[in-house]
N, C-alpha and C positions, 0 to 999 in steps of 0.2 A: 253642545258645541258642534262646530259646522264646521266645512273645509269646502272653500268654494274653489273653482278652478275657470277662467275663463280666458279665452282668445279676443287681444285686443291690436290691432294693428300700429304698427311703431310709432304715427304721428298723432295717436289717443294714446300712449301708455298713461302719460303721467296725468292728463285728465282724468280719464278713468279710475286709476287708483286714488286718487285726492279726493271723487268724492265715493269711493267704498271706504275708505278710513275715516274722512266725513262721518258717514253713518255708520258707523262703528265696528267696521272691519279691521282684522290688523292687528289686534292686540291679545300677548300673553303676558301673562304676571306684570311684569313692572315696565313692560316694551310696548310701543306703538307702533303703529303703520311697520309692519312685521310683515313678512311676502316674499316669496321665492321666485323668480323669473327665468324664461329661457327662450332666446330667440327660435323658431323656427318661421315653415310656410305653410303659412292655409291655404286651404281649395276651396272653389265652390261655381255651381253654374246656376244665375239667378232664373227661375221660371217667369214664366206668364202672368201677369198680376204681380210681381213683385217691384220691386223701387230700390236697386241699389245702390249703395251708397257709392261703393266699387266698380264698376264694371257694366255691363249693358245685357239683357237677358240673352236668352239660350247661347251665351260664349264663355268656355271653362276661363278661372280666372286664378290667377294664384297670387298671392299674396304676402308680405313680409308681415308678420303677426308674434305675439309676446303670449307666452303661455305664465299666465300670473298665478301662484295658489296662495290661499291666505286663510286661516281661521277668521270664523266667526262663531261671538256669542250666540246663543238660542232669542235671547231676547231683541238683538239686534239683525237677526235673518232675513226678515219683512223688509226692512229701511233700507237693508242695504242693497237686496232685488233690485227695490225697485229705483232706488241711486242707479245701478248699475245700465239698467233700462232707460234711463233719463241721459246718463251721461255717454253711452258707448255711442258709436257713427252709425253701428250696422243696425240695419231694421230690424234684424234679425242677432241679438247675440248667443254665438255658442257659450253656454257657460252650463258646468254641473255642479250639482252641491252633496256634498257625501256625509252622513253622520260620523261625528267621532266619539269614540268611548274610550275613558277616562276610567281604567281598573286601577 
């Protein structure tokens, strides 16, 4: 089991999560599309060779963004990457994935 955590800005939230539940994010025991949210503001200054989605290179940018955490199965960790990657705006998404253990 997985614990994914990613930064999605306010007018992708519900895209985004619809397709990591899609691929099989989201669920414990007998619950689906399961996920903890909490607004805050991202940063970032896009460099040279980038394309972003937000903003225009070398100018800091900040942003209204959704800090979403959600388990995931081991089997379904793959699918939902690359969901994630398919569905979010940024070229670039920040997201980490933490093992969980189950004593």
């Amino acid at each position: 089991m997985y614990k994914l955590t990613v930064f999605i800005p306010d007018a992708a939230l519900e895209q985004v999560k619809s397709a990591l539940f899609a691929a099989g994010a989201g669920t414990i025991g007998n619950y689906e599309q399961c996920c903890w949210q909490v607004q805050g503001t991202g940063q970032f200054m896009p460099l040279a060779g980038s394309h972003p989605n937000i903003g225009t290179q070398d100018t800091l940018e900040t942003v209204d963004e959704w800090r979403v955490e959600m388990v995931v199965a081991t089997a379904h960790i793959k699918p939902v990457i690359e969901a994630l990657k398919q569905a979010h705006p940024y070229e670039t998404p920040a997201y980490d994935v933490i093992e969980v253990l189950d004593f």
